[in-house]
Structure formats: C-alpha cells, structure tokens
Backbone bond lengths (Angstrom), bond angles and torsions (degrees), N, CA, C in turn:
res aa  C-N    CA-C-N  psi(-1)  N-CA   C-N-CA  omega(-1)  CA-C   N-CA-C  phi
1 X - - - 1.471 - - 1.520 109.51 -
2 X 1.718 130.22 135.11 1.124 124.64 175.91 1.432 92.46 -81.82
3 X 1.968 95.92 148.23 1.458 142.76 -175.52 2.000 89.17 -83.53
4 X 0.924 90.79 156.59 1.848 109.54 -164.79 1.653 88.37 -119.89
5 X 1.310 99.47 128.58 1.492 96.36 157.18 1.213 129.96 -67.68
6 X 1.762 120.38 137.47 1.597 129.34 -166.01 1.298 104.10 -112.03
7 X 1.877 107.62 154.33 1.513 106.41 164.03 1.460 94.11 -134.65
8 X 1.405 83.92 137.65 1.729 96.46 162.02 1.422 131.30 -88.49
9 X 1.128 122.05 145.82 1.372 142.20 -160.66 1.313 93.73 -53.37
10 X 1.299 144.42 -52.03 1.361 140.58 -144.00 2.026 117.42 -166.18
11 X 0.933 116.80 165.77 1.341 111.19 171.19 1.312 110.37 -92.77
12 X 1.834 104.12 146.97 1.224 134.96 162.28 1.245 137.01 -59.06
13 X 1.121 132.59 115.89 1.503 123.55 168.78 1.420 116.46 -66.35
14 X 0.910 122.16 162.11 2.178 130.80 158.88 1.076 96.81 -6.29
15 X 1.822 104.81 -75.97 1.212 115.42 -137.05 1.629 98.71 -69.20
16 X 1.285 115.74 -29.11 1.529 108.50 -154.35 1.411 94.04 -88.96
17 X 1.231 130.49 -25.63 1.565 127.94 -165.95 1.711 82.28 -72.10
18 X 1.157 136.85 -45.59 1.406 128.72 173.64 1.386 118.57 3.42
19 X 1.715 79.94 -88.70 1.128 149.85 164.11 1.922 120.53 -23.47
20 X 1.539 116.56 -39.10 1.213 122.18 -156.05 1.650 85.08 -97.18
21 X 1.428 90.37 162.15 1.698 90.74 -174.80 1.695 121.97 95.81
22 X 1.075 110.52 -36.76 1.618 138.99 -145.00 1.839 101.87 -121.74
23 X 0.882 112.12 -96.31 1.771 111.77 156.40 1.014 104.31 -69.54
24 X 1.925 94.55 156.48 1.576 128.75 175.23 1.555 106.34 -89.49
25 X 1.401 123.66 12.46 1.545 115.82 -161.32 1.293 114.30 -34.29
26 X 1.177 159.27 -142.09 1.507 154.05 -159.06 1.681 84.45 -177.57
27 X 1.562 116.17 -38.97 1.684 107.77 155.29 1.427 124.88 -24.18
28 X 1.339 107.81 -48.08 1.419 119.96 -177.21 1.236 113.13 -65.38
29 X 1.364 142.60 82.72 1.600 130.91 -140.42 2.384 87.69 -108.15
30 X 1.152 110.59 100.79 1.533 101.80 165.20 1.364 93.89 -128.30
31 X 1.941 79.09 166.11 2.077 102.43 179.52 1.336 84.42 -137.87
32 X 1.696 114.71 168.66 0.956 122.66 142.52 1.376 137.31 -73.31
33 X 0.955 145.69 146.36 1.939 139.76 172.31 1.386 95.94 -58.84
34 X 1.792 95.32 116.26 1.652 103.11 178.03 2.038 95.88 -94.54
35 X 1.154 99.74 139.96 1.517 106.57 160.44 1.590 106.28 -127.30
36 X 1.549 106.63 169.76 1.574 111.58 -152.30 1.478 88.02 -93.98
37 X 1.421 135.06 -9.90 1.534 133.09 159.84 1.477 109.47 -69.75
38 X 1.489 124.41 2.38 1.776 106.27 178.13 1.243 104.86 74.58
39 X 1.501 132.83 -3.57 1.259 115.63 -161.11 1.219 103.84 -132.27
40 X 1.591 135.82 118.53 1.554 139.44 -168.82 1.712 104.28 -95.04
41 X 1.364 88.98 154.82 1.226 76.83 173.96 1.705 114.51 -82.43
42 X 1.687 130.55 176.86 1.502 124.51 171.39 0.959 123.63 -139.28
43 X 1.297 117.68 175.38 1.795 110.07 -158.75 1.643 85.34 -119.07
44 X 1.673 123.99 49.13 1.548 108.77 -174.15 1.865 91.05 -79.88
45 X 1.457 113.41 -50.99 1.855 113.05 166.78 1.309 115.57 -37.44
46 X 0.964 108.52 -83.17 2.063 120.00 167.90 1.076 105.22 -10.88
47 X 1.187 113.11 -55.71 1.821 114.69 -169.01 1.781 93.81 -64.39
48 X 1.402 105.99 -57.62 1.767 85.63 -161.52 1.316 117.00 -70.81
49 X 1.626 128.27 -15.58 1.297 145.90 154.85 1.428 96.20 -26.21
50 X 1.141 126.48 -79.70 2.227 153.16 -133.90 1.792 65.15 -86.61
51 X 0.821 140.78 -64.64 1.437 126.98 -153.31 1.578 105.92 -63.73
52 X 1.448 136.52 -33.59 0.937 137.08 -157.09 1.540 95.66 -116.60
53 X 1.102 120.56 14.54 1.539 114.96 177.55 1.602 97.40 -114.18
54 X 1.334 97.83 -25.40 1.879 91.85 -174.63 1.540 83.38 -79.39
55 X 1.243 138.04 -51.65 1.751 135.24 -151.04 1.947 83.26 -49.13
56 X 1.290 129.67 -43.08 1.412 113.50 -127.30 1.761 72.78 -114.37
57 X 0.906 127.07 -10.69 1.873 129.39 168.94 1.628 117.24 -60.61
58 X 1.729 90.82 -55.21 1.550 113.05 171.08 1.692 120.62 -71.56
59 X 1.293 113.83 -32.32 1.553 107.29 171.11 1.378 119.40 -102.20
60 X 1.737 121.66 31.10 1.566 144.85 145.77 1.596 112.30 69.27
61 X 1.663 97.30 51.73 1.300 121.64 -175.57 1.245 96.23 -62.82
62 X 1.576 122.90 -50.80 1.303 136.57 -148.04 1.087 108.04 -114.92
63 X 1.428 135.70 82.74 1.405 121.89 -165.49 1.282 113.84 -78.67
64 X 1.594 118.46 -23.25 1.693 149.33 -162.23 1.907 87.84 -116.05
65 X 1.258 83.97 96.45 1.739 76.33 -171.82 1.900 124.53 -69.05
66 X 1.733 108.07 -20.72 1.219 102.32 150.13 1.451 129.57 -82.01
67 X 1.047 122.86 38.41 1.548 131.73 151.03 1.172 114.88 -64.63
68 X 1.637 105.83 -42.91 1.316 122.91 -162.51 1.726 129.60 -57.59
69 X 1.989 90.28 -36.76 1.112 120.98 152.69 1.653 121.39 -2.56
70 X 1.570 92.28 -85.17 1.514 100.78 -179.55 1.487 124.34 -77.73
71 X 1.095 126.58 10.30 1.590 133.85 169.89 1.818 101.60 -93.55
72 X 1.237 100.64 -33.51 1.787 113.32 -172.72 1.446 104.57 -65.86
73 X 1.547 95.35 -73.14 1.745 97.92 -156.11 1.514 125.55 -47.71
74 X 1.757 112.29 -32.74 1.188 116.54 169.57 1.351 106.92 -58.32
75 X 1.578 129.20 -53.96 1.422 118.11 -163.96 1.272 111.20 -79.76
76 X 1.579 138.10 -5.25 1.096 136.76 -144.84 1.617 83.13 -104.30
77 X 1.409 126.67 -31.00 1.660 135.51 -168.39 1.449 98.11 -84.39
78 X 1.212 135.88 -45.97 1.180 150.07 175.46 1.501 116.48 -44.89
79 X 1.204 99.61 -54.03 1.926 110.61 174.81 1.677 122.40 -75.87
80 X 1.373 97.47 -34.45 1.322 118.61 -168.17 1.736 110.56 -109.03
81 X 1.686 100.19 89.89 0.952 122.63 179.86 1.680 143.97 -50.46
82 X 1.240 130.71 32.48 1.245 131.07 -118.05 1.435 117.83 -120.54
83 X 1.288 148.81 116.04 1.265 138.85 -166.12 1.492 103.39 -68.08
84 X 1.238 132.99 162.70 1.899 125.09 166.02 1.812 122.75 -50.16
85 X 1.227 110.78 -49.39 1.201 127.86 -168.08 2.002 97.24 -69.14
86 X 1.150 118.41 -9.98 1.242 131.89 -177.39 1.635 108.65 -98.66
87 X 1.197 88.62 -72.14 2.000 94.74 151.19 1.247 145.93 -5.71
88 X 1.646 81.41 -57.43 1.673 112.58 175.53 1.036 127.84 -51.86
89 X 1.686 107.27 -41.57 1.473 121.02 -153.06 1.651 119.48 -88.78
90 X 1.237 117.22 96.38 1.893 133.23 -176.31 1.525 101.49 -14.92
91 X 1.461 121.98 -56.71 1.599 138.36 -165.83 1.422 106.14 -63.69
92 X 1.262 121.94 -29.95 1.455 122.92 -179.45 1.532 111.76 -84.60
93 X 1.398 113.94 -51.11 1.572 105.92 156.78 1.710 113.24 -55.84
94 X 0.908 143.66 -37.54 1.549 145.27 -160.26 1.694 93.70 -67.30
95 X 1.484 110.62 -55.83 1.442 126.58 178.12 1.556 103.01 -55.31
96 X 1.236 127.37 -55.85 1.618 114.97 -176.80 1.737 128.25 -67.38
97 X 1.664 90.62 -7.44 1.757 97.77 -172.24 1.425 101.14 -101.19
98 X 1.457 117.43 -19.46 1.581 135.43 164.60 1.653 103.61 -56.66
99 X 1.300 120.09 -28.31 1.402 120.80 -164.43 1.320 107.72 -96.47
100 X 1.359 118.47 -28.79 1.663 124.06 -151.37 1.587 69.24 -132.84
101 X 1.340 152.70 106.02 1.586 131.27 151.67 1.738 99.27 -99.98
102 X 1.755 118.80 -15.30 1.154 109.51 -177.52 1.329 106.84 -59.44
103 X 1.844 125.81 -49.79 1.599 112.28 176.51 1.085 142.63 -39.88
104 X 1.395 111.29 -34.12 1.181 132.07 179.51 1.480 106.03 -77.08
105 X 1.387 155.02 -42.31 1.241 162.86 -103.38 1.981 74.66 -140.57
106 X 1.353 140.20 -68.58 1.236 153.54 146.29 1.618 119.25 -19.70
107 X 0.944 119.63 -45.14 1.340 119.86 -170.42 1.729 121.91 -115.88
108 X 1.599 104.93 -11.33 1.697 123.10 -165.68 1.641 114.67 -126.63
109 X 1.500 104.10 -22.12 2.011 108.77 -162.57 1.651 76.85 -79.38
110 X 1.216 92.96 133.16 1.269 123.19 167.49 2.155 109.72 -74.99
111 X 1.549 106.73 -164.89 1.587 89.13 -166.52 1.533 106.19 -69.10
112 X 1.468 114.45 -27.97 1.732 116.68 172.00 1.547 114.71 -71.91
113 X 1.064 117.56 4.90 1.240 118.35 165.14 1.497 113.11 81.63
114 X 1.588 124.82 20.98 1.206 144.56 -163.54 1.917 86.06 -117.44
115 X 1.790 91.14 138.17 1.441 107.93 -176.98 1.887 89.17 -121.75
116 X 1.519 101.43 142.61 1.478 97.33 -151.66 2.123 81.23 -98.70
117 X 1.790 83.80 160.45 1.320 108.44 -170.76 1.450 122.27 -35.23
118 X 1.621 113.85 -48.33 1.207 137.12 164.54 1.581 125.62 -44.85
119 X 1.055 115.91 -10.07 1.209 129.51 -175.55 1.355 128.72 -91.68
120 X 1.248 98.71 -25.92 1.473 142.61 -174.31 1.457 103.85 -86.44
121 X 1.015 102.51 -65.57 1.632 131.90 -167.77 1.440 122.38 -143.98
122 X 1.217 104.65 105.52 1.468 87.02 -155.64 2.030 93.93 -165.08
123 X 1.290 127.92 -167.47 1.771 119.49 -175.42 1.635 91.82 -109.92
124 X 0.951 134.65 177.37 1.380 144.25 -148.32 1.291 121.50 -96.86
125 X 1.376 127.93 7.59 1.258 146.60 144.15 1.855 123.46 -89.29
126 X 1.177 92.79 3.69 1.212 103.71 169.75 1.828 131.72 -153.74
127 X 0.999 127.01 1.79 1.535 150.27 156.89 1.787 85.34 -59.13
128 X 1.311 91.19 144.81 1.591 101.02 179.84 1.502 115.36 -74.87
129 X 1.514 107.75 -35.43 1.540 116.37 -148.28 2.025 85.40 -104.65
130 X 1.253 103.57 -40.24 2.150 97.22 177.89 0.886 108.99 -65.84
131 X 1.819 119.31 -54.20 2.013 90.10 178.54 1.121 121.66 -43.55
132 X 1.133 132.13 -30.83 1.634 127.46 -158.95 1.931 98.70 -81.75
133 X 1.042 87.74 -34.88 1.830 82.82 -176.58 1.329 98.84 -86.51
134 X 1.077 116.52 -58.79 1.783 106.72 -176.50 1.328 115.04 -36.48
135 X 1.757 116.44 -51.23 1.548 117.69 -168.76 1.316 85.35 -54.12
136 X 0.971 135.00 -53.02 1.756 116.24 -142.27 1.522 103.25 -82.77
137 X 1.258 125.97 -31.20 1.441 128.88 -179.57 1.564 90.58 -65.94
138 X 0.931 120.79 -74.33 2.007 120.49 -163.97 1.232 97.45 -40.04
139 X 1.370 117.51 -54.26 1.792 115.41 -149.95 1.620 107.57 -108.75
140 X 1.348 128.40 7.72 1.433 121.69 161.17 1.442 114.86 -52.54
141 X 1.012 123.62 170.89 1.387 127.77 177.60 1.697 93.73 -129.08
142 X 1.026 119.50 101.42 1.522 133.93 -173.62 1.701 100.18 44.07
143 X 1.486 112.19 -103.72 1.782 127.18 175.74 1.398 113.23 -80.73
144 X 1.453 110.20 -21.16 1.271 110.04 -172.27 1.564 109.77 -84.46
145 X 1.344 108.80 121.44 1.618 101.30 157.87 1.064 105.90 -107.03
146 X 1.075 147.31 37.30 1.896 124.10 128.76 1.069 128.81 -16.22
147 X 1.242 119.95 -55.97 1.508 135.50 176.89 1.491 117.67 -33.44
148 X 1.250 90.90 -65.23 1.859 124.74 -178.20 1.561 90.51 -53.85
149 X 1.285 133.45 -50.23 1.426 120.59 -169.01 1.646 102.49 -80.09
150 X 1.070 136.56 -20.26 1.485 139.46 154.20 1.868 122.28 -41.22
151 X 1.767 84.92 -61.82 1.378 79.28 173.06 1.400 137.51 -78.20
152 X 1.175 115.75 -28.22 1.283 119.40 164.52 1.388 129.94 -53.47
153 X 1.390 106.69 -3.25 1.600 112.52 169.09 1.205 112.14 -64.02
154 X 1.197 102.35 -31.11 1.475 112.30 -175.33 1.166 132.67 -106.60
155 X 1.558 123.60 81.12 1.298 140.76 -105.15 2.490 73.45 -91.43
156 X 0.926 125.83 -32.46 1.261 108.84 -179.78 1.925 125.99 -76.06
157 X 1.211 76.56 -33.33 2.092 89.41 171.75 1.560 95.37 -43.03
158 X 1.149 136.96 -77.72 1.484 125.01 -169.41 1.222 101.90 -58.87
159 X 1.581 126.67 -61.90 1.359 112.40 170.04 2.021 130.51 -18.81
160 X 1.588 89.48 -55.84 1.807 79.05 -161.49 1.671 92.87 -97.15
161 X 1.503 118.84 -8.35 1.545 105.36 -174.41 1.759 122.57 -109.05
162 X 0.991 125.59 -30.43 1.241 146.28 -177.30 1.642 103.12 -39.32
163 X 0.931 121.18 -39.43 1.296 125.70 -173.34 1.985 119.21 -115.05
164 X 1.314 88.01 6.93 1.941 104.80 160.17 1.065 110.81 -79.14
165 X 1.115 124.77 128.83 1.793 124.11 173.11 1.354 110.59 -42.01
166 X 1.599 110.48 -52.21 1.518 130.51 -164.92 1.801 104.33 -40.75
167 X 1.078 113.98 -26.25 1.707 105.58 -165.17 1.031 107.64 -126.88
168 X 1.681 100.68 37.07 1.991 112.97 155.28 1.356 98.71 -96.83
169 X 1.858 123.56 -3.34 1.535 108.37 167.41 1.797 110.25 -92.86
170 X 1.385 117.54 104.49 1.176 114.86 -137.98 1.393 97.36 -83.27
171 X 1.541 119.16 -4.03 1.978 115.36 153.53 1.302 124.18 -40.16
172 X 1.478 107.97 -60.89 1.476 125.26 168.83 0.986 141.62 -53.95
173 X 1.626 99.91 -32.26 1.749 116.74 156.54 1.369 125.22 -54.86
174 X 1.564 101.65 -46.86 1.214 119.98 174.37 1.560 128.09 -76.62
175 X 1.229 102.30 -18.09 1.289 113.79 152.92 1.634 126.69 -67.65
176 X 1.195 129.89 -37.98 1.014 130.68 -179.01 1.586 110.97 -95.23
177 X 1.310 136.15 8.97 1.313 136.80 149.69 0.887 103.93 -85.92
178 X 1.218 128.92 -48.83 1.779 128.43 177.24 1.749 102.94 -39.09
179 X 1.273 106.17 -73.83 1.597 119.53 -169.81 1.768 112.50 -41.21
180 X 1.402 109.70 -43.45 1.323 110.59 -176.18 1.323 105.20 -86.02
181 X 1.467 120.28 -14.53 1.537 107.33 -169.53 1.675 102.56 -107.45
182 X 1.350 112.02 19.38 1.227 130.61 158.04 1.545 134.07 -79.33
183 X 1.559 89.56 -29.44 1.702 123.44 -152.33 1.801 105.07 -99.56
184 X 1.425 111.72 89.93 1.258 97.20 -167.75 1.475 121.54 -55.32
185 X 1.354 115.71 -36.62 1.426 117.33 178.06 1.341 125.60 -82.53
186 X 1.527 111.82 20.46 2.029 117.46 -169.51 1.392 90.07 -64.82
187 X 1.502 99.71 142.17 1.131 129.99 -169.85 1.899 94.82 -142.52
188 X 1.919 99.09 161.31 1.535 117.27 178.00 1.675 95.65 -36.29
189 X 1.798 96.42 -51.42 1.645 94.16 -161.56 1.443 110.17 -64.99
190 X 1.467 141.86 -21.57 0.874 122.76 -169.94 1.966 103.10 -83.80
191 X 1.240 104.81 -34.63 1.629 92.32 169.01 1.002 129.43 -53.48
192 X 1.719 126.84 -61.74 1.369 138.62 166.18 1.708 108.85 -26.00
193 X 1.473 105.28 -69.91 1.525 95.35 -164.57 1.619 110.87 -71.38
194 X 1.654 132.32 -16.42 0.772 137.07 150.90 1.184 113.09 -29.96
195 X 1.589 108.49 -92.70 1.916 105.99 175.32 1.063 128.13 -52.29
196 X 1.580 144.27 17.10 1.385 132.37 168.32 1.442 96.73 -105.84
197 X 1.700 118.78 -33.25 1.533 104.31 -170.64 1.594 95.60 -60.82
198 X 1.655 113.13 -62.46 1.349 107.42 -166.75 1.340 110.47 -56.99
199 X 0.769 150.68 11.37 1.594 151.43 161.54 1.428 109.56 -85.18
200 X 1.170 113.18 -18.05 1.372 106.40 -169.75 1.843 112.55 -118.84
201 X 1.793 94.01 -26.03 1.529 101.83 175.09 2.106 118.19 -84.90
202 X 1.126 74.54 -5.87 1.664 92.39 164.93 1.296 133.15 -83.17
203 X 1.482 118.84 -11.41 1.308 116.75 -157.71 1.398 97.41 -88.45
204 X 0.892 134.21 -42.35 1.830 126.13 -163.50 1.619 100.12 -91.96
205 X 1.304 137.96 -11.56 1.357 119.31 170.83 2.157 83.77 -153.95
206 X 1.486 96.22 104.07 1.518 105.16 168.04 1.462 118.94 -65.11
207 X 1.441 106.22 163.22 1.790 114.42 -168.27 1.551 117.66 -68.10
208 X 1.480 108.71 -15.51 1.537 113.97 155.55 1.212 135.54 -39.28
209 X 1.529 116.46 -42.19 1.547 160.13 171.45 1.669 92.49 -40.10
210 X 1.226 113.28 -49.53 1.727 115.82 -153.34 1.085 108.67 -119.70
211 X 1.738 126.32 -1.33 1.147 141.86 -170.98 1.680 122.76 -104.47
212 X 1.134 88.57 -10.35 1.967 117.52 -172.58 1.164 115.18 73.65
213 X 1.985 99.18 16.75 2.082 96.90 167.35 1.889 94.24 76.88
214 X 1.218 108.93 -1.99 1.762 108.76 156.65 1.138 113.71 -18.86
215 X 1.445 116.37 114.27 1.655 115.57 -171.41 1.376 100.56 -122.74
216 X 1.756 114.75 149.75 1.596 115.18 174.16 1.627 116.20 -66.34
217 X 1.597 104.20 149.83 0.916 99.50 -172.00 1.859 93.59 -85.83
218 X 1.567 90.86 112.32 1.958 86.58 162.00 0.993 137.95 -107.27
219 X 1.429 113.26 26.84 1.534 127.87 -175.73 2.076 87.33 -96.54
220 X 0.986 112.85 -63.71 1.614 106.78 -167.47 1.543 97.79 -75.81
221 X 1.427 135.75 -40.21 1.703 120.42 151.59 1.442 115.75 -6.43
222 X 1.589 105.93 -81.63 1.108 116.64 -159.53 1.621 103.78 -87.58
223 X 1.343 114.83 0.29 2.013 99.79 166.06 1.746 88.69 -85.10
224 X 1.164 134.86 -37.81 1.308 120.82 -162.61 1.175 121.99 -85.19
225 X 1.927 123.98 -17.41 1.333 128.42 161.28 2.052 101.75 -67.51
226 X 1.225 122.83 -20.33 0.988 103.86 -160.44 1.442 99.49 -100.11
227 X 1.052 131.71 -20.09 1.652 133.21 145.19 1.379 132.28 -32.87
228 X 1.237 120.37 144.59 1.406 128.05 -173.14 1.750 107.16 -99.54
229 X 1.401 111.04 116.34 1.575 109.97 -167.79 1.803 105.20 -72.91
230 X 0.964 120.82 139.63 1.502 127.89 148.60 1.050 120.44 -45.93
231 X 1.761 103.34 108.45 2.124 89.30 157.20 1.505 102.94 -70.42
232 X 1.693 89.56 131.45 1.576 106.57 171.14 1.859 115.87 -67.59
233 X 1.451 116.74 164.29 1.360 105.66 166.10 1.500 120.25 -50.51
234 X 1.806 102.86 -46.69 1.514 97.70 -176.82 1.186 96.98 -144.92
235 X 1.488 130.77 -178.35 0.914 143.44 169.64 1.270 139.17 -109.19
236 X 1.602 112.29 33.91 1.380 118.29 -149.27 1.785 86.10 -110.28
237 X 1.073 127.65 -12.75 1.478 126.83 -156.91 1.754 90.40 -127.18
238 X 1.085 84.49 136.03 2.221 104.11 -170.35 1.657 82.95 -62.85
239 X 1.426 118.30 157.13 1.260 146.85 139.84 1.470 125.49 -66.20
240 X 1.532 92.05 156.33 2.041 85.31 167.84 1.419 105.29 -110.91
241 X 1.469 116.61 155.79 1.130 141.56 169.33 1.697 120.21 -58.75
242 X 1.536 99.51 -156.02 1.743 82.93 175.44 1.363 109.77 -76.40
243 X 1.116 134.51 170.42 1.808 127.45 161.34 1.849 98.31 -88.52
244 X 1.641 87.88 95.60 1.719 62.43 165.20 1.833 85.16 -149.95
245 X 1.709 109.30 -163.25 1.783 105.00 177.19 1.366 91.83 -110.24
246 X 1.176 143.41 138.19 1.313 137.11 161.34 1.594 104.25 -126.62
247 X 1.338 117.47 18.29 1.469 99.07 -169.55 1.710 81.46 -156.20
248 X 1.512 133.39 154.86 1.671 143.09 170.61 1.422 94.29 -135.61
249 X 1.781 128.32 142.57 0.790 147.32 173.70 1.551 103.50 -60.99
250 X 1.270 143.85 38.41 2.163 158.22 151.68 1.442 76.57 -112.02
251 X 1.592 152.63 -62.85 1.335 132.49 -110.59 1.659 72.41 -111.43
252 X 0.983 147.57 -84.48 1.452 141.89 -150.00 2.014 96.53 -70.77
253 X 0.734 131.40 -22.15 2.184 132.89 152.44 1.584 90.37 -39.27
254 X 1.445 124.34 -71.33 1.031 122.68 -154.78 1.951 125.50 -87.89
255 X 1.632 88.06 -8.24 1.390 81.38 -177.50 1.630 101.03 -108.67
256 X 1.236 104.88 24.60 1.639 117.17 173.25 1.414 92.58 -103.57
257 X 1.476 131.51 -46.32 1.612 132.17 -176.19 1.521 85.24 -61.11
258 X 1.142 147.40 -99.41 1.024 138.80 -117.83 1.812 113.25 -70.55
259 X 1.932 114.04 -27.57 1.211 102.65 160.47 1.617 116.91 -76.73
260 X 0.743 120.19 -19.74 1.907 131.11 177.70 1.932 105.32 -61.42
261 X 1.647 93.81 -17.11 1.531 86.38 170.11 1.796 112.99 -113.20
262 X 1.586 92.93 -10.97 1.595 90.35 171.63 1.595 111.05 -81.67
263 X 1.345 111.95 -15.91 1.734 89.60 -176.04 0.985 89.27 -105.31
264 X 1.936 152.19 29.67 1.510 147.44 141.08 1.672 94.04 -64.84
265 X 1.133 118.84 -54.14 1.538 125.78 -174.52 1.510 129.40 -78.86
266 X 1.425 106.27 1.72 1.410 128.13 176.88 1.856 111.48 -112.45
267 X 1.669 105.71 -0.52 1.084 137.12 -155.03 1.880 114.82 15.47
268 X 1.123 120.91 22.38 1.443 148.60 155.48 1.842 103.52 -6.96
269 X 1.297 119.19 -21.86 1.590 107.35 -166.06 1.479 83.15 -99.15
C-alpha cells in the first residue's frame, strides 16, 4: 500500500530527530495531508527518486554538491505531488527531511559535519527538501522545467528570491532567469542586487501591472497535484511538469520590461 505524505505538528530538536524513527513517543505528533478527495498525496516515486539520488551521490556524480541542485528540483516537483497551500506547511517539509536525513547530512553538514537548523526547519528558500520544490514550481515554464535547471545555476536566485512575493508572478520569474542566463558574467552580485532593487521597485505598482495580471493556471495545477506520478524507466531524462499555460507571450514581454528596468536601477551592465 502507498505511504501518504505526513506533517508533523512541530519541530524537532537534535535530540529528538535522533530519536524519531526509533521510538513510538506520542511526542512525535504526525497526520497525513487530508484532501477532500480521500486521496493524499505519496512519496511511493520520492522514495525511488532519494534512492537513485543517493546511488549517483555515492558513485561521485556530484563532486560540487550544489550541482546537484538542478538535476533534483525538477524531479523532486515531479514526484512530489502537492497543491501550494500544502507546500506551505514547515511540518511537511520537517516530515520529509525526517525521512531522507542522509540528504541532508550529504548535501548541508557543513566542514564539522553539522547541517544548520534551517535546513531542517526553516522558510522555503532554505528547508532542504522546499527549495527544491518551490524552485521548480516558481520557475517552471508551464511543463517545462528548463527554467528550473537555469536557475539553479545560480545557487543565490533561490537563495535571495524564492521566498519574495514578487516571483509568485511566474513572468517575472521567468524573466529574471532569462536575464542572468543571458549574462555571461552573472555573478552572486548580480542576483543579490537584482532582488533588493526589484523588491523595492515593485512595491507601489506590482509585476502583475506589466504582466496583464497573467494568472496560474489552477485548474490543470490542481488536476496534476491530484494525480499519481509515474515511476519513469529512468531518470536520466528531465520530466514534465503540469501541462498547463501559466505564462502568454504580453505576460513574459512584460515581465522582461519590468526586470530590464531593475537591472537599469541595479546599474548591473
């Protein structure tokens, strides 16, 4: 029988992440994600994903372990079925890094071999297991994750943006992978100062404004979070996303104008 994805009530300390797995404490407070279809989503894919990411971890695919990044986030969105409002929730990532703690211990322990708190538990630019789904939800381009493998080059774009409101208009998102992955010399600095201007040149008329108010499509979103993904034969070839349009050639025109005026004001050229 597929296992349902769980969230736990609260975060773990050290000791208890120890601890979880091992005792039945009743401390350990999880549910599954109830939806009004009876039907949760499961990590039966996920599982063979985490299995084939450690195989290719252990035979030193990744020597630069955020490389890894961009091979992940697409497949990690792909398996992991999830509406946003589900997404959202800290306890459900806490529960998936409880499951996989080798990735994290692999991809986060610093040179003492300590994986910092945030990682664990932490807002969605920094939780180990949400960046990877978030990048790919923000920055897909409808089915296509190309995108998602763009941004992740740039190990700070999820860092400083993922968790800005501004690049839930996913034109603008897509605009600004475009721009840097245009830019032969983009650098941390050109992201960083990127995302504070647009953070700040946004506030009195948002990127909607220039985008034609381009809205996600959440009718095929939510048929495709509520679907059960295929394990693929292999995993060497990217997946597609949902099939849906979330973006019209006016909405990505305009969310290229509006970063084309943040890096005039970030003076970046």
């Amino acid at each position: 029988m597929s296992e349902a994805v769980h969230i736990l009530s609260r975060k773990l300390v050290a000791t208890e992440r120890d601890r979880y797995g091992i005792d039945t404490d009743a401390e350990f407070i999880e549910q599954p994600v109830e939806r009004r279809n009876g039907l949760p989503p499961t990590v039966d894919v996920l599982d063979a994903l985490m299995e084939e990411m450690r195989r290719r971890q252990v035979a030193g695919d990744w020597a630069d372990r955020s490389v890894s990044d961009r091979w992940s986030s697409p497949r990690v969105h792909f398996a992991l079925r999830l509406c946003r409002s589900e997404a959202a929730q800290r306890g459900l990532w806490h529960w998936l890094a409880l499951r996989y703690p080798w990735y994290l211990e692999w991809r986060w322990s610093d040179s003492d071999g300590v994986v910092a708190e945030d990682r664990w538990w932490g807002q969605i630019n920094k939780q180990a297991f949400a960046r990877l789904w978030w990048g790919a939800e923000i920055f897909r381009d409808g089915r296509d994750y190309g995108p998602v493998e763009k941004a992740f080059v740039f190990q700070d774009l999820p860092n400083s943006l993922l968790h800005r409101p501004i690049v839930r208009c996913r034109s603008l998102a897509l605009a600004i992978v475009d721009r840097l992955d245009q830019t032969p010399s983009a650098s941390a600095n050109h992201v960083n100062r990127l995302a504070k201007v647009l953070n700040l040149a946004t506030v009195g008329s948002p990127p909607e404004v220039e985008t034609n108010y381009q809205a996600d499509d959440f009718v095929a979103f939510e048929r495709w979070a509520e679907s059960s993904p295929r394990l693929p034969k292999g995993w060497d070839e990217a997946p597609f996303g949902p099939e849906s349009v979330d973006t019209s050639a006016a909405s990505l025109a305009g969310g290229s104008t509006v970063v084309g005026r943040g890096w005039s004001y970030a003076k970046l050229d």
